[in-house]
C-alpha positions as CSV (number, residue, x, y, z in Angstrom):
1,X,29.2,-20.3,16.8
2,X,29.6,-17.1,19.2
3,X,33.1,-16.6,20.3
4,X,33.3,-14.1,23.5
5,X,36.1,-11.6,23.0
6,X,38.2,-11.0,25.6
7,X,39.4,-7.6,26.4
8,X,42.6,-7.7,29.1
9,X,43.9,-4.4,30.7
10,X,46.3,-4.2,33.2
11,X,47.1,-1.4,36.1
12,X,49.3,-1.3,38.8
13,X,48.4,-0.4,42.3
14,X,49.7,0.5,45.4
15,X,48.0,0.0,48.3
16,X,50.5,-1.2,51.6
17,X,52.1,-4.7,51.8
18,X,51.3,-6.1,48.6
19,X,50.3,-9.7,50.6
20,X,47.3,-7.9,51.4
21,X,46.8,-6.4,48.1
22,X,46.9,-9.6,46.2
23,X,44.9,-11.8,48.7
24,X,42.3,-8.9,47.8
25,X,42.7,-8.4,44.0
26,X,42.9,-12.5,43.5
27,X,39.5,-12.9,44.4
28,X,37.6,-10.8,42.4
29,X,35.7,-12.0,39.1
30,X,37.1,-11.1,36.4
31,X,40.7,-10.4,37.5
32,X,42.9,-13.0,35.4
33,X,46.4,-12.3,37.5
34,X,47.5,-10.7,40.3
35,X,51.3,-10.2,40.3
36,X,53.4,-8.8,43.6
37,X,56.2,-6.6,42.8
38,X,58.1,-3.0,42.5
39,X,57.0,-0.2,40.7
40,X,57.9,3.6,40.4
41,X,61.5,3.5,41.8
42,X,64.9,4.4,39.7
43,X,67.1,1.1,40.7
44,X,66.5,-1.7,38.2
45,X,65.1,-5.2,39.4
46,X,65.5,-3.7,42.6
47,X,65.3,-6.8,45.9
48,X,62.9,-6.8,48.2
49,X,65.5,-5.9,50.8
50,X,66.4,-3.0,48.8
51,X,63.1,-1.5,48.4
52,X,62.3,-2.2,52.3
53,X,65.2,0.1,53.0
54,X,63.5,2.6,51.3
55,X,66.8,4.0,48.6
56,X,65.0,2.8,45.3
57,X,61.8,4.9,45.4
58,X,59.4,1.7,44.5
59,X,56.3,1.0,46.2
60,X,55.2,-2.7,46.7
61,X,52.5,-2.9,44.2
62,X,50.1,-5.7,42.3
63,X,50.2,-5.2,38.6
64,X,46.3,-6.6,38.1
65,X,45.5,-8.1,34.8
66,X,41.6,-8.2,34.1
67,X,39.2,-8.7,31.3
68,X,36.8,-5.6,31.0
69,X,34.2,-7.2,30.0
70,X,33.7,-8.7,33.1
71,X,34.9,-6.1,35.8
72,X,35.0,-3.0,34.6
73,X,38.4,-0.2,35.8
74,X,35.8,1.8,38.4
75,X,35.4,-1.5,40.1
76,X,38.6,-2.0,40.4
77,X,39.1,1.6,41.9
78,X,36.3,1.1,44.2
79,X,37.6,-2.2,45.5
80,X,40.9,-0.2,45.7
81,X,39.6,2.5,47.4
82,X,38.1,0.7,50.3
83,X,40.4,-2.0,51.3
84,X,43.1,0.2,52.8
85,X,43.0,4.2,54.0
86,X,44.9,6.3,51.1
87,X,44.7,8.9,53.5
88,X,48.1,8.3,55.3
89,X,51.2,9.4,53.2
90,X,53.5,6.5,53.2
91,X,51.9,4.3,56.1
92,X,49.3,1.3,56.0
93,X,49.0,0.2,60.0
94,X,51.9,-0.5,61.0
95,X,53.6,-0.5,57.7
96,X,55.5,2.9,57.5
97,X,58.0,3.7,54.4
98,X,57.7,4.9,50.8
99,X,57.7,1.3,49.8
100,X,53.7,1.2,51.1
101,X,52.2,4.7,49.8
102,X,48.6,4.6,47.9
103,X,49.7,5.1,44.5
104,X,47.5,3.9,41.2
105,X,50.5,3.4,38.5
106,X,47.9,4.3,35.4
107,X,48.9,2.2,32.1
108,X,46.7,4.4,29.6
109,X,45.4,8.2,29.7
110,X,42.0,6.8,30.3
111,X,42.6,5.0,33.2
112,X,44.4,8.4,34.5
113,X,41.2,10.4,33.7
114,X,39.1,8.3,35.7
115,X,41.2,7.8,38.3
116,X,41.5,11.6,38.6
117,X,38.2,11.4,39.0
118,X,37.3,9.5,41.2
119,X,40.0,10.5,43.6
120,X,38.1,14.1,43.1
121,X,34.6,12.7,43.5
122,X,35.7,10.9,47.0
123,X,37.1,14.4,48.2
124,X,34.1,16.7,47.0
125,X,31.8,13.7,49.1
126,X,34.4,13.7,52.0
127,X,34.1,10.5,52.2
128,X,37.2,10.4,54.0
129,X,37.6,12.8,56.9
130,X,41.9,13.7,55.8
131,X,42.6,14.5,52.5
132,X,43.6,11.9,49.7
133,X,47.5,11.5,49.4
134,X,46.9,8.5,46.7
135,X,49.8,9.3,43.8
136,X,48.5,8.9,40.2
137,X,51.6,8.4,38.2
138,X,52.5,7.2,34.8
139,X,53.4,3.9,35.0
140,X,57.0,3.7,33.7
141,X,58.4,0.1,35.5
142,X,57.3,-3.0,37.1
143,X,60.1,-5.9,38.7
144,X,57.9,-8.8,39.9
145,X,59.0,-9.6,43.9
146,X,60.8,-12.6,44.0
147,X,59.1,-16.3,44.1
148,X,58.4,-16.7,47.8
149,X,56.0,-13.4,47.8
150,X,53.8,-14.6,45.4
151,X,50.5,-16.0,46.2
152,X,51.8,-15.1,50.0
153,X,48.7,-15.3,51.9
154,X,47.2,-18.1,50.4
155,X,50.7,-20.2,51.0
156,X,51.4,-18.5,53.8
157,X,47.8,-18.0,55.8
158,X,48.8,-19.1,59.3
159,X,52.3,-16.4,59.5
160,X,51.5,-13.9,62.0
161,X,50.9,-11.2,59.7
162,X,49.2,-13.0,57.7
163,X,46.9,-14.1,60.6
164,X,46.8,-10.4,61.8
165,X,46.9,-8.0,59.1
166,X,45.9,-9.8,55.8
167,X,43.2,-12.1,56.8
168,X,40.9,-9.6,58.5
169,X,41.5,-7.1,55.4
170,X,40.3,-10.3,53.2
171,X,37.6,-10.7,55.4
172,X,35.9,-7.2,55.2
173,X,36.8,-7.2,51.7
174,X,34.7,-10.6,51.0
175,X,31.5,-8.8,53.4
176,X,31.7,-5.7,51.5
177,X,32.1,-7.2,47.9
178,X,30.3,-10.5,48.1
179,X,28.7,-9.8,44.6
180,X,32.2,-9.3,42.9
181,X,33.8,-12.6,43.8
182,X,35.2,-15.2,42.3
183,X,33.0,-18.9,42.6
């Protein structure tokens, strides 16, 4: 009998409201959780009040748990790369404050290398026309957001936002990487 090992990393990105980060990151094979929460600030199990006022230094981040030998840490980046513009220092939209900065909290010095690289390969390419302000940080801490913010989209599809902001994101998302979803 053949017993398929699984191999589970875990990274923690920032990419805007983490709604729209986890609707994304939930639907990709071989992610097995997608948590919304705080990462890179000094106040410990900071609110999500606190961090919206901007005094803690966390960003809203997903800590994504996935089995490499299904989806590999490049995927990830690539999926991370195109669903929001990592171009505008502390803004996503209309979502301005530290709390929603493109940041890739690395969790081992291999996933820093190649996130360094990639972020360099994107620039050499200019695939963006304004430079790169993505932070690639050490990852250091990680709060979870409270209960109600988890699984936000999918409970919450028909809020406003929701309806505005996170559903087309999904939407482009599931057009651009139809190969790399979830049945």
């Amino acid at each position: 009998m053949t017993t398929k090992t699984t191999t589970l990393e875990t990274v923690t990105l920032g990419a805007g409201c983490f709604w729209c980060v986890e609707a994304i990151f939930d639907n990709l094979k071989g992610v097995e959780s997608v948590v919304s929460g705080y990462a890179g600030g000094t106040v410990k199990n900071p609110s999500y009040k606190e961090v919206c006022a901007g005094t803690t230094g966390h960003a809203e981040v997903c800590q994504v748990t996935y089995d490499t030998s299904i989806i590999s840490f490049d995927e990830l980046l690539e999926v991370f790369w195109q669903v929001h513009d990592p171009t505008t220092l502390n803004r996503q939209g209309g979502d301005v404050g530290t709390q929603y900065r493109s940041a890739i909290f690395y969790h081992t010095e291999k996933q820093k290398e190649i996130a360094a690289a990639y972020k360099t390969k994107l620039t050499k390419e200019k695939v963006f026309p304004n430079p790169i302000v993505t932070e690639i940080t050490a990852f250091t801490n990680f709060y979870p957001a409270e209960d109600y913010h988890q699984d936000y989209f999918e409970l919450n599809g028909e809020n406003p936002y929701c309806s505005s902001v996170v559903k087309p994101k999904v939407e482009k998302f599931k057009k651009i990487f139809k190969a790399k979803l979830k049945e």
